[in-house]
N, C-alpha and C positions, 0 to 999 in steps of 0.2 A: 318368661324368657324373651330375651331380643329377637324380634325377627331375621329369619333367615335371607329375607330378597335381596339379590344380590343387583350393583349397577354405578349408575356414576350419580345417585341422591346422597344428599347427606345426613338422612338417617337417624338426625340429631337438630330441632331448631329451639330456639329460646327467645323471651321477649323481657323484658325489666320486674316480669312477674312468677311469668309460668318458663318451663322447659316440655315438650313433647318427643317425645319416642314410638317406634312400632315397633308391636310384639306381637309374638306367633299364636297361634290361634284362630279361629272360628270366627268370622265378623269381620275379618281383617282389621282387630283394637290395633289401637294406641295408645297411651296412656298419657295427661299431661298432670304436669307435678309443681308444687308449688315451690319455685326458685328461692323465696326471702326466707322459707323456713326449711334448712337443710339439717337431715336427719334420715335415721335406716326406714327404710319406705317398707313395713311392716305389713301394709296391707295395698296392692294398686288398683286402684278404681280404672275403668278404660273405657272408652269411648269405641262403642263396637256396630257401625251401622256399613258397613261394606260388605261384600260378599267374596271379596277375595282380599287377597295382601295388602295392606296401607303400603304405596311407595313412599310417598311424599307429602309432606304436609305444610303450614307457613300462616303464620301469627297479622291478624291484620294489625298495621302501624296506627291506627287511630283507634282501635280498641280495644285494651292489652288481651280481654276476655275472650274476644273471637278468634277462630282457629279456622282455617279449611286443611280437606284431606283428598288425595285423589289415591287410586287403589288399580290394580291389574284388573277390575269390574268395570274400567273405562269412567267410574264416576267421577264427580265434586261433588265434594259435601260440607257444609256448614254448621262447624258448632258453635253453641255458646255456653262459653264453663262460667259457674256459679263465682261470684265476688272471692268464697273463701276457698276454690277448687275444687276438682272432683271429690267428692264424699257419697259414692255409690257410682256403680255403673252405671252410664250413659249408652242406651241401646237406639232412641230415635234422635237425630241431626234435626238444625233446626233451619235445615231448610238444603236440597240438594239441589247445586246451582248449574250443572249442565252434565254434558258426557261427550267423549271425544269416540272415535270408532273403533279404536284399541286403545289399549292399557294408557292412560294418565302417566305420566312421569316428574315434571315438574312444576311447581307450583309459585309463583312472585306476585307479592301487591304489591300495586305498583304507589312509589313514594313519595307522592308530593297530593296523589286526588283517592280519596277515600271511595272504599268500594268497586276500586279498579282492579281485578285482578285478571294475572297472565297463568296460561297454560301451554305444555307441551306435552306431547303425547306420540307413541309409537305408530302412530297416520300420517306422521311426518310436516303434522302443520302445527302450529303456534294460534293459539285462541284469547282472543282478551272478552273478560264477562263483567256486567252490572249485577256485582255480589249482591246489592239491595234489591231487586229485581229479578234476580234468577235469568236473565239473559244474554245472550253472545251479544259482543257489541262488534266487531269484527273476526275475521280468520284470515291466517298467512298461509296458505295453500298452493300446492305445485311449486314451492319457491326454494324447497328443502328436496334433494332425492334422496336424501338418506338420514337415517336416524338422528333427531334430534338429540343432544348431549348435555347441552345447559343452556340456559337465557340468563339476561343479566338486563334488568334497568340503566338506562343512562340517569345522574342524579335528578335531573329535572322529570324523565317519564312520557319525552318526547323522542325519544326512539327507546329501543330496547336490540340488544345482542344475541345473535344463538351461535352457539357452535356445533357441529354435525360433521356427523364419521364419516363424511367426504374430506376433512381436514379445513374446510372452510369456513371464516367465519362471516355471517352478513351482521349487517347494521339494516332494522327496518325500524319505520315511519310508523309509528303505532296509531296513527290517525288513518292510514290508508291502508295499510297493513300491506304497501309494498318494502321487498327490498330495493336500497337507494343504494348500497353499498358490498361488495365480496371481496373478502380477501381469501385469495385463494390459497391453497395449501399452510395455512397458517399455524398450522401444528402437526407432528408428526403421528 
């Protein structure tokens, strides 16, 4: 069964190979499924190393096979699915890449430098990590007062966007991890 968490994630990501979903249950699974061979999914394999809900998950762009997931357990985790896909439950991550102070929410690599990935999280900061590495490479903290809503890369990866249920959206400097930029009330 689909998972029940409810929010503004999208619930659903895909990459030229695989598709991943979260589903209800213990472990906080998710299941990713092999896109090139579409057919009644008879039996789902899931990838279950969280201890609470999968929010959000997202396909690294340099390697169709890696997967991160963040969960209401505050984690990142890091899979790696098998060349032909999951074909039995996945219970240990191959590597857990950080934790924010509350629940994880959204997750972006970033698209142009391999192993860069972006976080947000209900602390109300923005986190970038050296996926190869397991470590924070910066945090945007006190910059958000209120719940982060979605990040976006700009195409290069030299800034990135959030927007927050203040209705504002910043543009920050992902090197400094200041905001450079606010527009206020930008959405209703």
């Amino acid at each position: 069964r689909l998972s029940a968490v409810t929010g503004e994630q999208s619930y659903i990501k895909c990459n030229g190979k695989f598709f991943a979903v979260a589903l209800q249950g213990g472990g906080g699974p998710f299941t990713v499924v092999d896109a090139t061979k579409p057919q009644r999914c008879n039996a789902v394999y899931t990838c279950n190393g969280h201890t609470g809900p999968v929010i959000d998950f997202d396909f690294n762009p340099f390697n169709e096979n890696q997967v991160v997931s963040c969960s209401e357990d505050c984690s990142i985790k890091l899979w790696q699915i098998p060349e032909d896909g999951l074909t039995e439950n996945m219970g240990e991550c191959r590597a857990e890449i950080g934790h924010h102070s509350r629940k994880v929410t959204h997750l972006a690599f970033h698209p142009t430098a391999d192993d860069v990935l972006l976080s947000t999280g209900f602390d109300n900061c923005v986190k970038l990590w050296d996926v190869a590495n397991c470590k924070e490479i910066n945090s945007c903290d006190n910059q958000h007062p209120d719940i982060i809503q979605d990040a976006a890369w700009d195409y290069m990866g030299t800034t990135y966007a959030t927007s927050s249920k203040d209705r504002a959206v910043r543009i920050v400097d992902a090197r400094s991890a200041q905001v450079v930029k606010t527009i206020e009330n930008a959405h209703r």
